[in-house]
C-alpha positions as YAML, in Angstrom:
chain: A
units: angstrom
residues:
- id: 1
  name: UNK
  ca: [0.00, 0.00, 0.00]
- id: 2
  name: UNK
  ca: [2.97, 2.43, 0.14]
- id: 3
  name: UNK
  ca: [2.33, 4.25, -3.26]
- id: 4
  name: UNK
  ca: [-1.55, 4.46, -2.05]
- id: 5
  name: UNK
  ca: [-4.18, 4.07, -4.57]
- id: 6
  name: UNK
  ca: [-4.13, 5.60, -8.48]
- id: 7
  name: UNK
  ca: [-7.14, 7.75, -7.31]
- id: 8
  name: UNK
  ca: [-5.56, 9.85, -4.57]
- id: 9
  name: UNK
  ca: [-1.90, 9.53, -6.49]
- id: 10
  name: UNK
  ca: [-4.18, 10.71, -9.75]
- id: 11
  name: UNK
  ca: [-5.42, 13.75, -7.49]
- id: 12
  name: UNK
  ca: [-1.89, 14.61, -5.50]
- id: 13
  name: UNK
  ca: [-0.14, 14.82, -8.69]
- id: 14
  name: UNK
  ca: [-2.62, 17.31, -9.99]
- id: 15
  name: UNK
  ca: [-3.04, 19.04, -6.71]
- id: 16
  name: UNK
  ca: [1.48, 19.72, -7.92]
- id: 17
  name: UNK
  ca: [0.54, 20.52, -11.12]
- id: 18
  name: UNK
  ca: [-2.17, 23.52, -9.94]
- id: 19
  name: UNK
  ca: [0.56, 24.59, -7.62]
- id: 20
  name: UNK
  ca: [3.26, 24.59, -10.98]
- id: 21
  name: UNK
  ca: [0.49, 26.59, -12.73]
- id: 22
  name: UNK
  ca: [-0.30, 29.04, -10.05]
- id: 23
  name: UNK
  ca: [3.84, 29.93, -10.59]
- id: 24
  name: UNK
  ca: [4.99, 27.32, -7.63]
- id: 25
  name: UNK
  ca: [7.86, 25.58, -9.08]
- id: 26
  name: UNK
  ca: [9.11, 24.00, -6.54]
- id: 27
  name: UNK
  ca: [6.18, 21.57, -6.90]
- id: 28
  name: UNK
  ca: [7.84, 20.69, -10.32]
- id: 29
  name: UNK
  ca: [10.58, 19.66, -8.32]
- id: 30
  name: UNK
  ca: [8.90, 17.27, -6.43]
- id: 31
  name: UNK
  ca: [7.00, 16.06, -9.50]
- id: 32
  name: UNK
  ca: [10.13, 15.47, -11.12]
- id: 33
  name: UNK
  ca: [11.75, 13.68, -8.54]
- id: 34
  name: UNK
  ca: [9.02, 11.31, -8.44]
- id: 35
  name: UNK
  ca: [8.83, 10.33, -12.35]
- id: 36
  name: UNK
  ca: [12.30, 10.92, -13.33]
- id: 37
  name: UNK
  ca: [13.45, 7.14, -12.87]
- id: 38
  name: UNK
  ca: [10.66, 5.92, -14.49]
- id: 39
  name: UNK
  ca: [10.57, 8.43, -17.14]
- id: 40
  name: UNK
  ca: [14.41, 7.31, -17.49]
- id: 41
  name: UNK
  ca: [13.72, 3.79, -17.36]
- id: 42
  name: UNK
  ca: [11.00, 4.28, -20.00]
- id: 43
  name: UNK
  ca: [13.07, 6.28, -22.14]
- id: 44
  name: UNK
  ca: [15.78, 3.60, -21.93]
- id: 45
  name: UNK
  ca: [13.57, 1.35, -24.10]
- id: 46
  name: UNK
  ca: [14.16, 3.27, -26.52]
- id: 47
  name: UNK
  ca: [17.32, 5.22, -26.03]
- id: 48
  name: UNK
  ca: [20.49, 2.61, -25.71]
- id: 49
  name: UNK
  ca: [22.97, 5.06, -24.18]
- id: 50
  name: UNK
  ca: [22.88, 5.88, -20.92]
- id: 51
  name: UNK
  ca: [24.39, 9.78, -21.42]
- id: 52
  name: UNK
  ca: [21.42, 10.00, -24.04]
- id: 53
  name: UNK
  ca: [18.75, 8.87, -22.08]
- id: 54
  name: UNK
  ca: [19.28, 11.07, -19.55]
- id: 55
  name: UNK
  ca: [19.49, 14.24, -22.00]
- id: 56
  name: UNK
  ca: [16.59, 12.78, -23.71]
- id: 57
  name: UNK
  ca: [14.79, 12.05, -20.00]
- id: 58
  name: UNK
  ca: [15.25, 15.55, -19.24]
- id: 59
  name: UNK
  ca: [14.25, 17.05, -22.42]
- id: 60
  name: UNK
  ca: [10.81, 15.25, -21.77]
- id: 61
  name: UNK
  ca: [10.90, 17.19, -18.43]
- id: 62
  name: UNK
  ca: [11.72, 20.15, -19.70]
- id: 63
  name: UNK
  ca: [8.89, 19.26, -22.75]
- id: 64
  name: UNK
  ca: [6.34, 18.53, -19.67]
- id: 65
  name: UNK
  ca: [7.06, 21.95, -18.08]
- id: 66
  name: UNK
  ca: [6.23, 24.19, -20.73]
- id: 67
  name: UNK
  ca: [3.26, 22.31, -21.63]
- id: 68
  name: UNK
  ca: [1.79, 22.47, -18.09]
- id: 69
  name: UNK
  ca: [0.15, 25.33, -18.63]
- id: 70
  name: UNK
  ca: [-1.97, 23.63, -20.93]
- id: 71
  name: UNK
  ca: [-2.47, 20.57, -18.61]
- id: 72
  name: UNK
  ca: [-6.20, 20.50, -17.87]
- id: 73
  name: UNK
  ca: [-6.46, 17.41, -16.05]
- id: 74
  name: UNK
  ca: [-8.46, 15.04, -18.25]
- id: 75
  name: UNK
  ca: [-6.15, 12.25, -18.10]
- id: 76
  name: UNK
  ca: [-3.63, 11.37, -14.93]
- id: 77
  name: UNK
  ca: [-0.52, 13.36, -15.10]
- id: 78
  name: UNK
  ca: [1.96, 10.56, -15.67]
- id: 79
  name: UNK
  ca: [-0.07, 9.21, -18.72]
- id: 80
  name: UNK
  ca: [0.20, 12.79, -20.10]
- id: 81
  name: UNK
  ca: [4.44, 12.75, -19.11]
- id: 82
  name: UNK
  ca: [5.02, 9.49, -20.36]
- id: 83
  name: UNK
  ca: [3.19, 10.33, -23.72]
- id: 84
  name: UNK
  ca: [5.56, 13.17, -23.92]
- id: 85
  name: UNK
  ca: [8.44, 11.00, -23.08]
- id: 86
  name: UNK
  ca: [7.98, 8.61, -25.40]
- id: 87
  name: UNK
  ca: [7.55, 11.20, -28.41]
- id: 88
  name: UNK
  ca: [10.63, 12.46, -26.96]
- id: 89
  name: UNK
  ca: [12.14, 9.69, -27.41]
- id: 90
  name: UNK
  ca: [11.09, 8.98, -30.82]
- id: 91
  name: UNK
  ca: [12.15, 12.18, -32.26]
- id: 92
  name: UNK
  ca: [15.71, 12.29, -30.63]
- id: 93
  name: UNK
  ca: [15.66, 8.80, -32.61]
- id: 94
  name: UNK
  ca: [14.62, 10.34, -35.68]
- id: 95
  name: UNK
  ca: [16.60, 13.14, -35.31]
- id: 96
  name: UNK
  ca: [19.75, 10.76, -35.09]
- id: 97
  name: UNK
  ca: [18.07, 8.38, -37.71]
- id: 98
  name: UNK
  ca: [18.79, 5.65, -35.67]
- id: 99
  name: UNK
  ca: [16.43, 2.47, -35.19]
- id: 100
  name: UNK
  ca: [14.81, 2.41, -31.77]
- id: 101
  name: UNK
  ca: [16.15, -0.25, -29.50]
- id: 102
  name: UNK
  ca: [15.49, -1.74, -26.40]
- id: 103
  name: UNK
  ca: [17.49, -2.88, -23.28]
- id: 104
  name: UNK
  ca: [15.70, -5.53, -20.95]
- id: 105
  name: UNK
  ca: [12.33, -6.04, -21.86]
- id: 106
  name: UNK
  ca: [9.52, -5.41, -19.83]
- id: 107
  name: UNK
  ca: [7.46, -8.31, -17.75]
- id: 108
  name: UNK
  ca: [7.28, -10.70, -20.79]
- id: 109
  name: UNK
  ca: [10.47, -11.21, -20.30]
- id: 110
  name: UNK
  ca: [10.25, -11.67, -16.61]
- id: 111
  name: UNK
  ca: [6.85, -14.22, -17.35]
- id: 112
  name: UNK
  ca: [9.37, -16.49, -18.80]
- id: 113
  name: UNK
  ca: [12.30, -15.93, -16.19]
- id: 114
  name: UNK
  ca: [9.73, -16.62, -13.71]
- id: 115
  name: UNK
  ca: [8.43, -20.08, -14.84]
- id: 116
  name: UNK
  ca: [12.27, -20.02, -15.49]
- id: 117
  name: UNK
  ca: [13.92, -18.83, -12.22]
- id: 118
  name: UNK
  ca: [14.53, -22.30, -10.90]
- id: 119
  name: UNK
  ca: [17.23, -22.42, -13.97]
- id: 120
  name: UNK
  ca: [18.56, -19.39, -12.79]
- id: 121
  name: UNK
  ca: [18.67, -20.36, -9.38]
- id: 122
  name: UNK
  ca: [20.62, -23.56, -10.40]
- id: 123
  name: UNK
  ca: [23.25, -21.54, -12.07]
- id: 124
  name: UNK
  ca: [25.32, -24.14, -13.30]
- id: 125
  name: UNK
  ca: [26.56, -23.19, -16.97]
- id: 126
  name: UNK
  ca: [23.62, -24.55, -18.96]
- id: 127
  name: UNK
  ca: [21.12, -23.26, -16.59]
- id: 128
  name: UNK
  ca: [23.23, -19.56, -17.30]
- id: 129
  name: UNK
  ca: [23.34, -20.28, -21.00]
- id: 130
  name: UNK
  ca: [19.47, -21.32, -21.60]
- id: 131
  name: UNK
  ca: [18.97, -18.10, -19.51]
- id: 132
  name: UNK
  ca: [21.22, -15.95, -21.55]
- id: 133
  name: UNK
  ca: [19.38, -17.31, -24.40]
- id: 134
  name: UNK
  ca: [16.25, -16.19, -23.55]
- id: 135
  name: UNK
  ca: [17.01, -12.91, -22.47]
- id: 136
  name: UNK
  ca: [18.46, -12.22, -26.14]
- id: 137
  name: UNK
  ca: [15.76, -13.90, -28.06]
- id: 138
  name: UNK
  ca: [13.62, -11.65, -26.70]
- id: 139
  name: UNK
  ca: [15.50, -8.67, -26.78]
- id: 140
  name: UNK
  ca: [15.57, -9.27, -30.34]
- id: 141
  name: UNK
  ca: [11.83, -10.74, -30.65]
- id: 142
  name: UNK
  ca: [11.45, -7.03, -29.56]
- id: 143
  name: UNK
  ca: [14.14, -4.86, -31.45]
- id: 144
  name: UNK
  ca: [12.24, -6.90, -34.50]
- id: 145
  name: UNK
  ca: [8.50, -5.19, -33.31]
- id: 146
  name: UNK
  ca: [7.27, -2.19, -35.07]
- id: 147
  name: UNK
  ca: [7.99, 0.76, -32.97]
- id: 148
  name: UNK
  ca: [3.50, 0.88, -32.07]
- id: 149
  name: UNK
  ca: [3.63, -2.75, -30.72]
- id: 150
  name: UNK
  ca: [6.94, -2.06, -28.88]
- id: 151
  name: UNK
  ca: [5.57, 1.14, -27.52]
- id: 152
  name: UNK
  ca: [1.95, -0.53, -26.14]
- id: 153
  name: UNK
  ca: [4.18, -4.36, -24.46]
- id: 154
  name: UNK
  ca: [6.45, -1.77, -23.11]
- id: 155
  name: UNK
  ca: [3.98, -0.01, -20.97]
- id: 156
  name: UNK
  ca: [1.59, -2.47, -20.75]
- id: 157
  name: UNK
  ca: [4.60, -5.44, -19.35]
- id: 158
  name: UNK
  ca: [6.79, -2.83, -17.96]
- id: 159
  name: UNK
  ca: [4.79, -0.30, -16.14]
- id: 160
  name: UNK
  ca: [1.75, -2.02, -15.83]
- id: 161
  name: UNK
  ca: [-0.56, 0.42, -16.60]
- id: 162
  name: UNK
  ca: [-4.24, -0.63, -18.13]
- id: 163
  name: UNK
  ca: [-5.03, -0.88, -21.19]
- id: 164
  name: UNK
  ca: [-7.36, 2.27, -21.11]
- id: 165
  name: UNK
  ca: [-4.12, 4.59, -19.77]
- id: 166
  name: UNK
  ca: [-1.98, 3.18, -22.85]
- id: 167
  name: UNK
  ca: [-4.94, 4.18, -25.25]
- id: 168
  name: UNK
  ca: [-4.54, 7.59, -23.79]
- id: 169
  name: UNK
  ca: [-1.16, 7.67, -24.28]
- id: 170
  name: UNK
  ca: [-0.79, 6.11, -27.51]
- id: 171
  name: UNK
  ca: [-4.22, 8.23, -28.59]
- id: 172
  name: UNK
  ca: [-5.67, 5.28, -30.03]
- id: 173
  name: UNK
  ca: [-8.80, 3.18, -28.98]
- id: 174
  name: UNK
  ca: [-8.81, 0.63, -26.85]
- id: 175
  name: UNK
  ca: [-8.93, -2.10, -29.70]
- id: 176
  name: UNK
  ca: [-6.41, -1.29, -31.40]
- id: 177
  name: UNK
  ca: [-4.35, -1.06, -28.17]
- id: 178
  name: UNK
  ca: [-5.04, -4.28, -27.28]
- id: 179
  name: UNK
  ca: [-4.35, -5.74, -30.49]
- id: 180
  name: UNK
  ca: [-1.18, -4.32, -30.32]
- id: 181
  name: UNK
  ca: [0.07, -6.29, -27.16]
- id: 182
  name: UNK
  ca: [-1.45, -9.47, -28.63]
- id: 183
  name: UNK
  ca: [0.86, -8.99, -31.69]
- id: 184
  name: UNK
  ca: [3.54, -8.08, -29.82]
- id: 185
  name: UNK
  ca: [3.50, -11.04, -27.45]
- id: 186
  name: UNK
  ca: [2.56, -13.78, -30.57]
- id: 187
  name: UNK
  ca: [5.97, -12.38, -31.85]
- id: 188
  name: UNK
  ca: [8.00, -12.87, -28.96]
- id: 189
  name: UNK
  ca: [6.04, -16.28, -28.15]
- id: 190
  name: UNK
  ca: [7.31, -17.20, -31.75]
- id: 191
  name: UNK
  ca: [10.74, -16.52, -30.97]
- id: 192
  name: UNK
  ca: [10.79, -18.32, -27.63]
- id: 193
  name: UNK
  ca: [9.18, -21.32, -28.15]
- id: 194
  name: UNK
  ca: [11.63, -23.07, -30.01]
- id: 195
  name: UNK
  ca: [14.38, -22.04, -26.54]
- id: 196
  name: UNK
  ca: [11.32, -23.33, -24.36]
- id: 197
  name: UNK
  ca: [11.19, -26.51, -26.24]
- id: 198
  name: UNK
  ca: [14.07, -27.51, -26.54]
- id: 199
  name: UNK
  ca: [15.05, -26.65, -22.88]
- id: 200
  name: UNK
  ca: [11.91, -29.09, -21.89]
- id: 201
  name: UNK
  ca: [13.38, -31.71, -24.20]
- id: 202
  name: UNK
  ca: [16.97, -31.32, -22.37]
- id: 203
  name: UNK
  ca: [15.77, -31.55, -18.83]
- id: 204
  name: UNK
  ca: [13.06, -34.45, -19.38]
...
């Protein structure tokens, strides 16, 4: 219970925001300080080096700030930031015309470590290998996504948010958001299942 419920962290975060509007910045301050490491950690996704993500993470803070003034409140604040942080993202991407990439993927990932942790636990050399295996299959299952599927796993696996808070940030309906994470994971399940086979197989 320690971050409390999303209706009263829904209403303290815009209870900051009024205060940053009324000319109060040092409620910025505290708004940052409570979204920058997951604004960083979502912009990592995205962003592979670490000096970059953090110029990109604060551009998206810097973004958020001079669009608060336009921040009516319609959707939660960190839907609204991580929209912007994501765009960010995307744009410093373009911008360098690189390919977006990802570091360690969000929860799908961890699904399959978790029916898997016993083989991490073990950690004797093929346990490490069929391990290391996975967690590069899917990194590339997900490098191979197009950058809308990568975008709605990553916050759906990652951050856990619903699937009506991705539609808001993706500003798509619900549908389509949903389709999106069942494409995404039918990829990645695709990529695996051979690994997951033929670790059964090994151990039987």
């Amino acid at each position: 219970m320690g971050e409390g419920s999303p209706v009263s962290e829904k209403s303290n975060d815009l209870a900051l925001v009024r205060k940053v509007q009324a000319g109060d910045n040092r409620a910025f301050d505290l708004l940052v300080l409570k979204y920058q490491h997951k604004i960083a950690n979502l912009v990592s996704r995205f962003v592979k080096d670490s000096h970059e993500v953090q110029d990109v993470t604060q551009e998206a803070f810097i973004k958020a700030y001079k669009g608060l003034k336009n921040f009516r409140g319609d959707s939660a604040f960190y839907t609204w930031l991580y929209r912007i942080a994501i765009n960010t993202a995307k744009n410093h991407l373009v911008a360098a015309s690189r390919r977006p990439t990802d570091g360690s993927v969000d929860s799908d990932e961890a699904e399959y470590f978790e029916s898997a942790s016993g083989l991490r636990d073990i950690a004797d050399p093929h346990s490490e290998l069929v391990t290391d295996q996975i967690t590069e299959t899917v990194k590339t299952a997900i490098n191979g996504l197009p950058a809308e599927l990568k975008t709605a796993i990553t916050l759906r696996e990652l951050k856990g948010l619903s699937y009506d808070e991705i539609a808001e940030i993706m500003e798509c309906p619900i549908g389509t958001v949903r389709s999106r994470i069942f494409r995404a994971r039918d990829a990645i399940d695709q990529q695996l299942r051979p690994l997951i086979d033929n670790t059964g197989s090994a151990e039987a």
